[in-house]
Every structure is written in structure tokens, then in C-alpha cells.
mmCIF file of the N, C-alpha and C atoms, coordinates in Angstrom:
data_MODEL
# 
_entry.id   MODEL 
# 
loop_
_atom_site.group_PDB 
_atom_site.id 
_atom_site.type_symbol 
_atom_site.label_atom_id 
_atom_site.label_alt_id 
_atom_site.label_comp_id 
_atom_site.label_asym_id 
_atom_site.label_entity_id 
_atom_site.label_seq_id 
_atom_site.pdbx_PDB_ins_code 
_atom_site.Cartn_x 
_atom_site.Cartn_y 
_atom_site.Cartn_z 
_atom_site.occupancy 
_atom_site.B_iso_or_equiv 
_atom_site.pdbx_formal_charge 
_atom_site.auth_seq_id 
_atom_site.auth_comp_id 
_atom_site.auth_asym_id 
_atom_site.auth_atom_id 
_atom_site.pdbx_PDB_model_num 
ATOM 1   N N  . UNK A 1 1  ? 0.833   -1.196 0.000  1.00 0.00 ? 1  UNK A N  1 
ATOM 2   C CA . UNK A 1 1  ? 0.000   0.000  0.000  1.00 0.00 ? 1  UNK A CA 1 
ATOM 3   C C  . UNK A 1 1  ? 0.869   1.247  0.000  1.00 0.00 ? 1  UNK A C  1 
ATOM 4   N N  . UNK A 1 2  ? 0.682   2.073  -0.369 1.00 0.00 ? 2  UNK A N  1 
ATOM 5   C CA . UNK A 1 2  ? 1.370   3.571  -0.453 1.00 0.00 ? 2  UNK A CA 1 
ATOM 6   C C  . UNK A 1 2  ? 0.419   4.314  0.625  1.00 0.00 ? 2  UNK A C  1 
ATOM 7   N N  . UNK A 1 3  ? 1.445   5.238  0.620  1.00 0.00 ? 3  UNK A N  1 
ATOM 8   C CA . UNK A 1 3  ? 0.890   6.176  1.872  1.00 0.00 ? 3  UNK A CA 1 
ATOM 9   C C  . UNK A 1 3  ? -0.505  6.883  1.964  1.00 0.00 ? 3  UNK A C  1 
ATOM 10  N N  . UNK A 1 4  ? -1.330  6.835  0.487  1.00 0.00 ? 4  UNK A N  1 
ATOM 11  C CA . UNK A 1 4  ? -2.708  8.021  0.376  1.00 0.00 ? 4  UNK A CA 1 
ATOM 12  C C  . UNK A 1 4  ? -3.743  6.942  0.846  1.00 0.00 ? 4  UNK A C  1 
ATOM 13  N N  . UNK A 1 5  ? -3.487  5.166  0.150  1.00 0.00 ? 5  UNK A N  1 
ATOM 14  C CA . UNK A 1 5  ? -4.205  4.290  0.724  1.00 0.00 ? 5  UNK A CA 1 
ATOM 15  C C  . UNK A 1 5  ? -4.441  4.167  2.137  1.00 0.00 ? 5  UNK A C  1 
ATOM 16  N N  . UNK A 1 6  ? -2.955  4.056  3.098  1.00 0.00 ? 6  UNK A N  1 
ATOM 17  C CA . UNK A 1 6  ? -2.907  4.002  3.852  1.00 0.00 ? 6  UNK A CA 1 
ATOM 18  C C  . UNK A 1 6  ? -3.736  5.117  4.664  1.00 0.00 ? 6  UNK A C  1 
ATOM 19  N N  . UNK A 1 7  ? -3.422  5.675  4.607  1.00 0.00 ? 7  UNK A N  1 
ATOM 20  C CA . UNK A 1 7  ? -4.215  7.247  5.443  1.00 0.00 ? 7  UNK A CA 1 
ATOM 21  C C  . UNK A 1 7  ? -5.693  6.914  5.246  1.00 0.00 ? 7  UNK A C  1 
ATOM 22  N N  . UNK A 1 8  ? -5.842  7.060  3.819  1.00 0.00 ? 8  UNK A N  1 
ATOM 23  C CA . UNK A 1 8  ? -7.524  6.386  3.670  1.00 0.00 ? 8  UNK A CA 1 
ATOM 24  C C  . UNK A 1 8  ? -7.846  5.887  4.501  1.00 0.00 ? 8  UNK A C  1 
ATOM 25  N N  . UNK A 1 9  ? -7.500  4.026  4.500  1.00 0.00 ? 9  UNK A N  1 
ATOM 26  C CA . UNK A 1 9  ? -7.692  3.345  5.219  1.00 0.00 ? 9  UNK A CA 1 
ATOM 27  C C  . UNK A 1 9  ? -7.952  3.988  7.394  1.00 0.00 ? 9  UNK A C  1 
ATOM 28  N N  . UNK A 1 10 ? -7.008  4.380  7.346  1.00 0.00 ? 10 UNK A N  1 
ATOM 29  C CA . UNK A 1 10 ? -6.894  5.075  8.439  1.00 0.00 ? 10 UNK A CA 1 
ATOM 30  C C  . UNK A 1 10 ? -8.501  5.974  8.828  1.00 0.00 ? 10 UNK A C  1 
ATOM 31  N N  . UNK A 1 11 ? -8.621  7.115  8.177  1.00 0.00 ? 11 UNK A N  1 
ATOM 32  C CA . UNK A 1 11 ? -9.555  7.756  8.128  1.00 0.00 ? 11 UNK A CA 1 
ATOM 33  C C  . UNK A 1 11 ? -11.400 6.883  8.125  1.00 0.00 ? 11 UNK A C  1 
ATOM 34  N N  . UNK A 1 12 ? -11.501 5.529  7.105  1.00 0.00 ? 12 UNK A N  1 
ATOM 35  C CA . UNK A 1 12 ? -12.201 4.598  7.227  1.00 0.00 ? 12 UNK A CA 1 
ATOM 36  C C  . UNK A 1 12 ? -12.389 4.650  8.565  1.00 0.00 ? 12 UNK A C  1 
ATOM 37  N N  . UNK A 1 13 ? -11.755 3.716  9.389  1.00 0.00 ? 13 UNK A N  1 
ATOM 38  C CA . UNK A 1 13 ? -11.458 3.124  10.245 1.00 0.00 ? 13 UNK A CA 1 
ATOM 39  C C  . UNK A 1 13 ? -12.141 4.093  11.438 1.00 0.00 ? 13 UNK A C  1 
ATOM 40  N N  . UNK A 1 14 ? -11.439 5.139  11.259 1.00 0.00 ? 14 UNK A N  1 
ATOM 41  C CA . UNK A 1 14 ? -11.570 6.213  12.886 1.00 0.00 ? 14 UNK A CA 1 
ATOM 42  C C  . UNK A 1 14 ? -13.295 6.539  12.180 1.00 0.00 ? 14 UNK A C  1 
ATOM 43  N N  . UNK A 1 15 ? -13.541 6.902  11.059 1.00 0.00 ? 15 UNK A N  1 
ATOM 44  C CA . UNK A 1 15 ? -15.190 6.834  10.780 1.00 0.00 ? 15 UNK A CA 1 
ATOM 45  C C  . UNK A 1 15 ? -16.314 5.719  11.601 1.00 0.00 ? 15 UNK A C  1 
ATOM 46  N N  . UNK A 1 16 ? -15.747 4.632  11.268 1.00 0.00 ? 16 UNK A N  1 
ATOM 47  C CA . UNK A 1 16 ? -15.977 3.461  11.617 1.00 0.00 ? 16 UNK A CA 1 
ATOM 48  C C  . UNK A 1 16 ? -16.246 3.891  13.407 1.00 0.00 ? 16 UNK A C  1 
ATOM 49  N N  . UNK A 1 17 ? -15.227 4.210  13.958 1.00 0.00 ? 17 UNK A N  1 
ATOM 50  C CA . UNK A 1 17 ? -15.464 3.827  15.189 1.00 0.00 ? 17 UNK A CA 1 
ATOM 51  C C  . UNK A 1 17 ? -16.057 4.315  16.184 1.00 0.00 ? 17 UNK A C  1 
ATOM 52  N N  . UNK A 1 18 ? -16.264 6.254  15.305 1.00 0.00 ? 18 UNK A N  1 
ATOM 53  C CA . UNK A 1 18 ? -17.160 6.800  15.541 1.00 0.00 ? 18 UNK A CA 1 
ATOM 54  C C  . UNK A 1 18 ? -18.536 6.740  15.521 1.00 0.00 ? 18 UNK A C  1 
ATOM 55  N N  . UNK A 1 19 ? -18.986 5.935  14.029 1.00 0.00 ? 19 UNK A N  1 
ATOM 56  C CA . UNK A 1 19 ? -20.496 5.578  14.236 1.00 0.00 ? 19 UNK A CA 1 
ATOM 57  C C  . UNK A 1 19 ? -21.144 4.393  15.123 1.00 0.00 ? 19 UNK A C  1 
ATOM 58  N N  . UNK A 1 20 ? -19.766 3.298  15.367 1.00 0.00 ? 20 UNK A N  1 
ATOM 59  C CA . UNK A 1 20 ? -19.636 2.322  16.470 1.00 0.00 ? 20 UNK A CA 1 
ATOM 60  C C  . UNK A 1 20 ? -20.022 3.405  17.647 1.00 0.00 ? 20 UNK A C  1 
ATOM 61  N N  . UNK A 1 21 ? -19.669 3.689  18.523 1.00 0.00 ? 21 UNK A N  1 
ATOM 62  C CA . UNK A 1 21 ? -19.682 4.752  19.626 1.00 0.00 ? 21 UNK A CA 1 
ATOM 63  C C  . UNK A 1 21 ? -21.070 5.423  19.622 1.00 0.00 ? 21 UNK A C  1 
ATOM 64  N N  . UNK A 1 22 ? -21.750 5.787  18.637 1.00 0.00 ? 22 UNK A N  1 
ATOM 65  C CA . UNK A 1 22 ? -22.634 6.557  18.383 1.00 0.00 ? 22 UNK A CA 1 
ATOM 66  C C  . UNK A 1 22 ? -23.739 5.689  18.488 1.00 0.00 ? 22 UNK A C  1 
ATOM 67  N N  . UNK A 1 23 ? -23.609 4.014  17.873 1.00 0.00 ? 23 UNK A N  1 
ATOM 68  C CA . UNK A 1 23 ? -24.725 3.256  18.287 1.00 0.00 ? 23 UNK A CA 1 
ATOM 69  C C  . UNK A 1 23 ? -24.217 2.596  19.793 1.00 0.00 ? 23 UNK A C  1 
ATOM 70  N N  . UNK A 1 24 ? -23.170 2.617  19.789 1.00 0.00 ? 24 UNK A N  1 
ATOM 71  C CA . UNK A 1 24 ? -23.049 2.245  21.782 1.00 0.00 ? 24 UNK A CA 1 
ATOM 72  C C  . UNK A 1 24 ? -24.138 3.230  22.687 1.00 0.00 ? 24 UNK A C  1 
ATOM 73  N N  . UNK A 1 25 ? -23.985 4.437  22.727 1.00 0.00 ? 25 UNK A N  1 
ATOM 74  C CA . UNK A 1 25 ? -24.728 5.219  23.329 1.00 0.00 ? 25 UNK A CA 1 
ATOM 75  C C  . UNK A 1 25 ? -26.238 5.357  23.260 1.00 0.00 ? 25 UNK A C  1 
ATOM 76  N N  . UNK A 1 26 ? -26.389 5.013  21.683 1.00 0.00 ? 26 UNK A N  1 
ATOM 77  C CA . UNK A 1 26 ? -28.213 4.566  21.733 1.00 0.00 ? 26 UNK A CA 1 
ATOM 78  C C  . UNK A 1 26 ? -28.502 3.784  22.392 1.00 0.00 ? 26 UNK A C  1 
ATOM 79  N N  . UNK A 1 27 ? -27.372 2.656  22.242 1.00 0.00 ? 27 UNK A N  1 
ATOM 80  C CA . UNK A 1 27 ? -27.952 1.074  22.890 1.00 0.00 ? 27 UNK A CA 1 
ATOM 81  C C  . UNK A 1 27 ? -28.151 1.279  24.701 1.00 0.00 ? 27 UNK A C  1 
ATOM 82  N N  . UNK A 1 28 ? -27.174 2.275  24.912 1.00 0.00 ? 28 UNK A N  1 
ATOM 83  C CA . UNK A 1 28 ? -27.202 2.596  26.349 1.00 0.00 ? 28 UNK A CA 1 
ATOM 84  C C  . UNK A 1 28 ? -28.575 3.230  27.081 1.00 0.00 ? 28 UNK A C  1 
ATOM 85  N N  . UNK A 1 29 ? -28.717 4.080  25.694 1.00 0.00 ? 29 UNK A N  1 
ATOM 86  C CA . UNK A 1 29 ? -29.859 4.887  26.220 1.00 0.00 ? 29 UNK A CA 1 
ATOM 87  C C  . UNK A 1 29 ? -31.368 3.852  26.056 1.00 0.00 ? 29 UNK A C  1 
ATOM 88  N N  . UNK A 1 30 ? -31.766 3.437  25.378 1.00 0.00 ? 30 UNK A N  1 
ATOM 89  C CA . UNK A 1 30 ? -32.724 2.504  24.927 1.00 0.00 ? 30 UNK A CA 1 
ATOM 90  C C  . UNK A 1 30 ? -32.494 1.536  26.390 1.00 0.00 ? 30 UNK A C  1 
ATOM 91  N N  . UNK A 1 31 ? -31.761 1.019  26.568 1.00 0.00 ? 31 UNK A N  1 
ATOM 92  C CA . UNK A 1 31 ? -31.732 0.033  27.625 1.00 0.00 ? 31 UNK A CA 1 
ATOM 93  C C  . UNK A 1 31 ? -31.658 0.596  29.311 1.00 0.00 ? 31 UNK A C  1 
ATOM 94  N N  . UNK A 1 32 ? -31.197 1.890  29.387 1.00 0.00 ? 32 UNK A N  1 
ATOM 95  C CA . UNK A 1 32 ? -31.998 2.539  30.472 1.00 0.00 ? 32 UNK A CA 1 
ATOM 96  C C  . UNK A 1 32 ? -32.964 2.688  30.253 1.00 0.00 ? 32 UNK A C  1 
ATOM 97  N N  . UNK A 1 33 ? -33.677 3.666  29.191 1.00 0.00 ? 33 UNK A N  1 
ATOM 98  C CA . UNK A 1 33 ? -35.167 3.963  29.530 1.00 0.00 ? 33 UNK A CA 1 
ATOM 99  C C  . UNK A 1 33 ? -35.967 2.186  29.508 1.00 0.00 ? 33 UNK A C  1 
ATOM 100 N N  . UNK A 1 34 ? -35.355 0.990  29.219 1.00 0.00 ? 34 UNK A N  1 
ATOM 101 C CA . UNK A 1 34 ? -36.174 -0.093 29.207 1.00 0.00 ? 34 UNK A CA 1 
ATOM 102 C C  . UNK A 1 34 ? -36.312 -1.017 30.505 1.00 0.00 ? 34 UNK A C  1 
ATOM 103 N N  . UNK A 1 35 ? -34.864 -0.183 31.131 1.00 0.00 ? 35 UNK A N  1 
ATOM 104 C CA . UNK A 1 35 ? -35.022 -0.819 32.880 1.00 0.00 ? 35 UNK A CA 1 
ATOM 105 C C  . UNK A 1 35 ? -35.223 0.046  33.616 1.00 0.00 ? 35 UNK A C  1 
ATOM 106 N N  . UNK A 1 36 ? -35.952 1.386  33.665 1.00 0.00 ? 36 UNK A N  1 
ATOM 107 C CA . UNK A 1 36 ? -36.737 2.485  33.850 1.00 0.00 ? 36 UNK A CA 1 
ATOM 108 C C  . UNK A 1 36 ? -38.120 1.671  33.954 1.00 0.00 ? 36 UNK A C  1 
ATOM 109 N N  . UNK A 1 37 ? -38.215 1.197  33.267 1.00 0.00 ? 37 UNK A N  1 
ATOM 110 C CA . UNK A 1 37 ? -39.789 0.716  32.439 1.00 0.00 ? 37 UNK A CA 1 
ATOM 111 C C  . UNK A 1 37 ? -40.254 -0.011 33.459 1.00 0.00 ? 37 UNK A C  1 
ATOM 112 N N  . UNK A 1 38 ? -38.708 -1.044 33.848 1.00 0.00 ? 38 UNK A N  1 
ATOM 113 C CA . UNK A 1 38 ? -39.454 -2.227 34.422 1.00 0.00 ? 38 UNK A CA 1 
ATOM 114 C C  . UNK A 1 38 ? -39.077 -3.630 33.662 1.00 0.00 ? 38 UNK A C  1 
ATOM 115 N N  . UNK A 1 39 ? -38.092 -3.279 32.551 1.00 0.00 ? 39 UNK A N  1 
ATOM 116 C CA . UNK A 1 39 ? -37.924 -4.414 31.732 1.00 0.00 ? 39 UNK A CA 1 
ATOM 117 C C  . UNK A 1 39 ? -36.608 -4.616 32.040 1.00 0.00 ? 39 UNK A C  1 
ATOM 118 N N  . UNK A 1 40 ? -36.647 -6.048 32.438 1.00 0.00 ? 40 UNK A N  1 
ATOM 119 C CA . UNK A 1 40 ? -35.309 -6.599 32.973 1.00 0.00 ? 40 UNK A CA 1 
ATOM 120 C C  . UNK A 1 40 ? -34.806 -6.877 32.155 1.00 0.00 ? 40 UNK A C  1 
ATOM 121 N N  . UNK A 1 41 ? -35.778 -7.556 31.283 1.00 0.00 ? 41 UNK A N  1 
ATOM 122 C CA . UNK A 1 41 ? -34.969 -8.831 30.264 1.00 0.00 ? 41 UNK A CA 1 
ATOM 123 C C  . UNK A 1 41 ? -33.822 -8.334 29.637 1.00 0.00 ? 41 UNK A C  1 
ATOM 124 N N  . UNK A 1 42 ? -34.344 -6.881 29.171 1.00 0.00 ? 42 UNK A N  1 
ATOM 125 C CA . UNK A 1 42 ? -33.171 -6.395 28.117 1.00 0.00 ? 42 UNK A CA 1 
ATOM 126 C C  . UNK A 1 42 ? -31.771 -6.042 28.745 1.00 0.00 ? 42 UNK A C  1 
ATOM 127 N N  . UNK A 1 43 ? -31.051 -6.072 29.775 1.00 0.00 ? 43 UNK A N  1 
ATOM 128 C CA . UNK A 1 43 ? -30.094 -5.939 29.950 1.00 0.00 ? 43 UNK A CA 1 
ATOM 129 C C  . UNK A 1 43 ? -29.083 -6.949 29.541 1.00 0.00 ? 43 UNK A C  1 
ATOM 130 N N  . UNK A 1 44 ? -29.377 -8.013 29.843 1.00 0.00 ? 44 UNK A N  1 
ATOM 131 C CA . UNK A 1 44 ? -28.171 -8.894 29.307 1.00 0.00 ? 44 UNK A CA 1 
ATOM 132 C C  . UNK A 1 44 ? -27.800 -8.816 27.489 1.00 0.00 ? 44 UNK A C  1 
ATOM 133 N N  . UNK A 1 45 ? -28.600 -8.671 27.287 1.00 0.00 ? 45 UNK A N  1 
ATOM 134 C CA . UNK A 1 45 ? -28.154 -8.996 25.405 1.00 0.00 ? 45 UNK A CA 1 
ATOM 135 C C  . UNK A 1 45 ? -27.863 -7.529 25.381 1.00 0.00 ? 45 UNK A C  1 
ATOM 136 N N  . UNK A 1 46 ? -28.223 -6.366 25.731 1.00 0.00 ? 46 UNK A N  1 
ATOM 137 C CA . UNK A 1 46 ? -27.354 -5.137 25.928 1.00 0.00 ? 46 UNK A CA 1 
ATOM 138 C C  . UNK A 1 46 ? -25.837 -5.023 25.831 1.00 0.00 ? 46 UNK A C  1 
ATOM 139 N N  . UNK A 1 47 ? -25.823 -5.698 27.525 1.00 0.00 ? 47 UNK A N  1 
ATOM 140 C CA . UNK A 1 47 ? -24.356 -6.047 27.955 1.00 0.00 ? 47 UNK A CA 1 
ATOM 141 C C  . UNK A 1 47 ? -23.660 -7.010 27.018 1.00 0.00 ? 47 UNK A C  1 
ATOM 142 N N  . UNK A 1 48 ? -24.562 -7.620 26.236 1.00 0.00 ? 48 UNK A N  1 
ATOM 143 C CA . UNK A 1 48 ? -23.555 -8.455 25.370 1.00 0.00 ? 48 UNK A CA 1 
ATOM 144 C C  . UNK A 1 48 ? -23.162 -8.218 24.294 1.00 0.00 ? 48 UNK A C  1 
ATOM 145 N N  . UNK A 1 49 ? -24.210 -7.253 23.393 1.00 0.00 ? 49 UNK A N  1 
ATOM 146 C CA . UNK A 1 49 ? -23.891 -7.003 21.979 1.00 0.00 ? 49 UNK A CA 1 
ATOM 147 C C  . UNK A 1 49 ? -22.905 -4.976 22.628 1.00 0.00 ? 49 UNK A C  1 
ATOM 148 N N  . UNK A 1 50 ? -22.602 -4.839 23.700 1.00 0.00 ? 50 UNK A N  1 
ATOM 149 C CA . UNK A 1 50 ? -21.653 -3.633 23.960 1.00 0.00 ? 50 UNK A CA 1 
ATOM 150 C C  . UNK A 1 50 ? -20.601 -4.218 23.788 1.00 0.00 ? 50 UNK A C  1 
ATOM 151 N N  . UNK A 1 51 ? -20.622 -4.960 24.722 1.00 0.00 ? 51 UNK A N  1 
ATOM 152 C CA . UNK A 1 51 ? -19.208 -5.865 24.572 1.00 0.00 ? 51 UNK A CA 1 
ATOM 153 C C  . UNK A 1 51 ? -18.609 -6.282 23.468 1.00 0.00 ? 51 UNK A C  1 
ATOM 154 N N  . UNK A 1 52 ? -19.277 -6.359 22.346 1.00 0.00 ? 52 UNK A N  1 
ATOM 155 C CA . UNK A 1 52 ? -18.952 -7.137 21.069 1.00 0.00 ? 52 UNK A CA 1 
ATOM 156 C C  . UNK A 1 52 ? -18.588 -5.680 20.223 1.00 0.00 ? 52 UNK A C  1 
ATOM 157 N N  . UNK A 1 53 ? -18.941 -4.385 20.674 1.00 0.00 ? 53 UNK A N  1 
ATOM 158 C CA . UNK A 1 53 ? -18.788 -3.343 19.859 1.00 0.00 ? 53 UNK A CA 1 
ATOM 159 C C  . UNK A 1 53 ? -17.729 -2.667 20.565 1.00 0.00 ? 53 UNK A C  1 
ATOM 160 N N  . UNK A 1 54 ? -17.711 -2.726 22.016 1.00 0.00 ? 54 UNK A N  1 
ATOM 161 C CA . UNK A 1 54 ? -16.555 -2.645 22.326 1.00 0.00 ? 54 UNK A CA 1 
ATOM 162 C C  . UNK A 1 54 ? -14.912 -3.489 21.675 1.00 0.00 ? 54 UNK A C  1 
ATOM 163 N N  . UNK A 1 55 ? -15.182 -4.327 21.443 1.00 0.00 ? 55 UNK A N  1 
ATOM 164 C CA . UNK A 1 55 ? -14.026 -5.492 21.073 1.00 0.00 ? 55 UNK A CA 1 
ATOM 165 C C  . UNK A 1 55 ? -14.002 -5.060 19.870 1.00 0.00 ? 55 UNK A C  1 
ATOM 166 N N  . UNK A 1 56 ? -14.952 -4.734 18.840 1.00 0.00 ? 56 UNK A N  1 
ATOM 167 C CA . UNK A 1 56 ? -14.291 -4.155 17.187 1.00 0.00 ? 56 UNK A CA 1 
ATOM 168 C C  . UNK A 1 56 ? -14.019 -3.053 17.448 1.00 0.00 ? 56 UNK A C  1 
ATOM 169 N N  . UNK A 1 57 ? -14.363 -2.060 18.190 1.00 0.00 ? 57 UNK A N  1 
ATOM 170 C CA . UNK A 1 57 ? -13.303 -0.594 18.509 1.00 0.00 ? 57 UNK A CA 1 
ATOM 171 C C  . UNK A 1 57 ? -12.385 -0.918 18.780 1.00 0.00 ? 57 UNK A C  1 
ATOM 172 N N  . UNK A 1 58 ? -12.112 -1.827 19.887 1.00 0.00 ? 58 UNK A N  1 
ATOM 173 C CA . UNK A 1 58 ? -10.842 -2.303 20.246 1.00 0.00 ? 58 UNK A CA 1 
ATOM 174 C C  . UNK A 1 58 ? -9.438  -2.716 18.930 1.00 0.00 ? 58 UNK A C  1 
ATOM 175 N N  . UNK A 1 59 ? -10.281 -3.565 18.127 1.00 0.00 ? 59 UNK A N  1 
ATOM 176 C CA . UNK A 1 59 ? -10.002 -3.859 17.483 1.00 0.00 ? 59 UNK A CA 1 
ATOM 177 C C  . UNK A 1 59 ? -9.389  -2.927 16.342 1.00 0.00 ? 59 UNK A C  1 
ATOM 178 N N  . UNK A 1 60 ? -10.230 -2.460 15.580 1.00 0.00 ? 60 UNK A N  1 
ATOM 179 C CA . UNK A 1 60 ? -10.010 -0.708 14.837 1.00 0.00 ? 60 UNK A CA 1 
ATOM 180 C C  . UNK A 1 60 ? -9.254  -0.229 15.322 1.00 0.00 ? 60 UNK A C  1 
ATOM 181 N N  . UNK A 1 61 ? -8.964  -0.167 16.688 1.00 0.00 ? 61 UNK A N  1 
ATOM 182 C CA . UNK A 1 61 ? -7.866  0.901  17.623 1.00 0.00 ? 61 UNK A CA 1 
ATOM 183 C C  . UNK A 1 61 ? -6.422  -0.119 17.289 1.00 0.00 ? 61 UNK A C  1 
ATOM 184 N N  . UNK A 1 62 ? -6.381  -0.919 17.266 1.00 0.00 ? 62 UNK A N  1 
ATOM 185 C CA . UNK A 1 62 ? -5.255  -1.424 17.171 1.00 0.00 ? 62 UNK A CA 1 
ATOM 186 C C  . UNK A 1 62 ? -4.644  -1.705 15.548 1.00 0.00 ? 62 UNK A C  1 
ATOM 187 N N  . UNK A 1 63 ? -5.609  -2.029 14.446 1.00 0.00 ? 63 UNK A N  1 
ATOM 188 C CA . UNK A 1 63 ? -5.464  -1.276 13.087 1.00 0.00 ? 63 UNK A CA 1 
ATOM 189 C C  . UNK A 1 63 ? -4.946  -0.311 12.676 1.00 0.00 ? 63 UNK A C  1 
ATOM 190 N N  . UNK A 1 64 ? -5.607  0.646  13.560 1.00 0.00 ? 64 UNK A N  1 
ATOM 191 C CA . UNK A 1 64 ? -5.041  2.305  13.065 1.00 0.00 ? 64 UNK A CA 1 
ATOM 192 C C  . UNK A 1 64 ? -3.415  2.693  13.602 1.00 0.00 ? 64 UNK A C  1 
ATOM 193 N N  . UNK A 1 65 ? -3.728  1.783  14.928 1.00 0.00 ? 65 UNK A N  1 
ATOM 194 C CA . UNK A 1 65 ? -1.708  1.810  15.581 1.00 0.00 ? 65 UNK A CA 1 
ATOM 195 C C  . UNK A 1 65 ? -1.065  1.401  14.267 1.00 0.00 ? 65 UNK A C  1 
ATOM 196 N N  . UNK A 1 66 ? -1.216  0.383  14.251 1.00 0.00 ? 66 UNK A N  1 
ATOM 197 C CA . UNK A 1 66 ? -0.172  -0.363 13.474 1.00 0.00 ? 66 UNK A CA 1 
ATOM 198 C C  . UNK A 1 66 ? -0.082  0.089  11.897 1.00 0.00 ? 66 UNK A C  1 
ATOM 199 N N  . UNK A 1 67 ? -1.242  0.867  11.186 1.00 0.00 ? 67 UNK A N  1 
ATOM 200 C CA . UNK A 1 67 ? -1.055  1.562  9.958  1.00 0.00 ? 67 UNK A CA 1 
ATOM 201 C C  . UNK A 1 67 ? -0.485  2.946  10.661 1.00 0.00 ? 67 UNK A C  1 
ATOM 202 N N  . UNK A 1 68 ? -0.527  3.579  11.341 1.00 0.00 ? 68 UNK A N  1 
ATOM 203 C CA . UNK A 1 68 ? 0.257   4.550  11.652 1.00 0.00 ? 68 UNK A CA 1 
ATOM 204 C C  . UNK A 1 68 ? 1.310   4.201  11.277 1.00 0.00 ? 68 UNK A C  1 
ATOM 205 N N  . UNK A 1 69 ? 2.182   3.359  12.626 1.00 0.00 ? 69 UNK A N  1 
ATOM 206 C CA . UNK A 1 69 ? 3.249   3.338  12.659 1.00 0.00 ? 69 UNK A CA 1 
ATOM 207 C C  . UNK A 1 69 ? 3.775   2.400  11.402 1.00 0.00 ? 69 UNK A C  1 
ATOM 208 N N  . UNK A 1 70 ? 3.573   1.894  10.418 1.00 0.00 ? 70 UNK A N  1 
ATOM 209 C CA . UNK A 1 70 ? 3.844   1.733  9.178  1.00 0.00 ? 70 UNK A CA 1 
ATOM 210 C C  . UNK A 1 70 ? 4.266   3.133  8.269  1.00 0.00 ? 70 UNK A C  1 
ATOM 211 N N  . UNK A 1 71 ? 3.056   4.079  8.642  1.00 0.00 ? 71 UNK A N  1 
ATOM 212 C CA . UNK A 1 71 ? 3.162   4.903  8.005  1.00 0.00 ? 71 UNK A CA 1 
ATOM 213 C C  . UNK A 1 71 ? 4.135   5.936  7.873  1.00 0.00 ? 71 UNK A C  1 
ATOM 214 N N  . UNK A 1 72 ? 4.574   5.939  9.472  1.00 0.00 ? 72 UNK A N  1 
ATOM 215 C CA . UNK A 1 72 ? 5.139   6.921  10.299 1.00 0.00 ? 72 UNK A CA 1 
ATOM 216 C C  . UNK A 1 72 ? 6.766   6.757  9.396  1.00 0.00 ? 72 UNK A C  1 
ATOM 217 N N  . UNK A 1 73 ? 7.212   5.022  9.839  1.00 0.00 ? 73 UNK A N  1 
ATOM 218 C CA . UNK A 1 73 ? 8.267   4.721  9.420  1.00 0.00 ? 73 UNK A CA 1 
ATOM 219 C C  . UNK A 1 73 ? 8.671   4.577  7.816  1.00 0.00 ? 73 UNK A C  1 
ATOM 220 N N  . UNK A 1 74 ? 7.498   4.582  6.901  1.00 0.00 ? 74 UNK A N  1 
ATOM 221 C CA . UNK A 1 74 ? 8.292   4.855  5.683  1.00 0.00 ? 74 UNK A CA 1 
ATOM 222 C C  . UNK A 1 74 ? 8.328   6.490  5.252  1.00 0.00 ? 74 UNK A C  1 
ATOM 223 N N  . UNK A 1 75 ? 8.238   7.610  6.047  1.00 0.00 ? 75 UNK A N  1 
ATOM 224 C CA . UNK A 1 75 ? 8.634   8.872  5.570  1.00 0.00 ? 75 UNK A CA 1 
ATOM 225 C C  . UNK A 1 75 ? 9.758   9.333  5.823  1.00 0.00 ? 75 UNK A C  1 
# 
């Protein structure tokens, strides 16, 4: 890859993890107002599909290290 891909890629990515984040916080909010309500049920599959969006940010975050520092080192 050359460096404009790379950055691309980069830029993807941090997009990515922003709209990740953006449905974390719905999911947060939806699942308070649903144990507000009185609805138990929904917490666990909450806690589980966060967790799973947590782990591809995670993930993305460690992508973007490592195309950095690719990037960093061929200039």
C-alpha cells in the first residue's frame, strides 16, 4: 500500500469507530429507559452485543496503531 491508501484506510477506520460509539450510546440509552420501564430482560443482550462493539473498537484501535506506525516509518 502507499501512503494516500494508507491514510484512507486510516480515516475509514476512525469513521468506523465513531459511528460504532454513536450506536453504543443509543444502545445505552434505549436500555436505560427499558429498565426504567421495568424491563429486565433487556439488559443482558445489551451487555452483550456492547461488549462485542466494544471489542471491534478495540479492534479498529489497534489497526489504526499499526497503519500509523507503518506509516510513520516509511517517511
Amino acid at each position: 500500500m502507499n501512503e494516500r491508501k494508507e491514510t484512507t484506510a486510516i480515516d475509514g477506520a476512525m469513521a468506523l469507530i465513531a459511528i460504532l460509539l454513536i450506536v453504543q450510546m443509543w444502545l445505552l440509552t434505549a436500555t436505560l429507559e427499558s429498565f426504567v420501564a421495568g424491563h429486565d430482560e433487556s439488559i443482558l443482550p445489551a451487555a452483550v452485543i456492547s461488549g462485542i462493539i466494544f471489542g471491534a473498537c478495540a479492534g479498529l484501535y489497534v489497526f489504526i496503531r499499526r497503519l500509523d506506525a507503518k506509516v510513520r516509518t516509511t517517511r
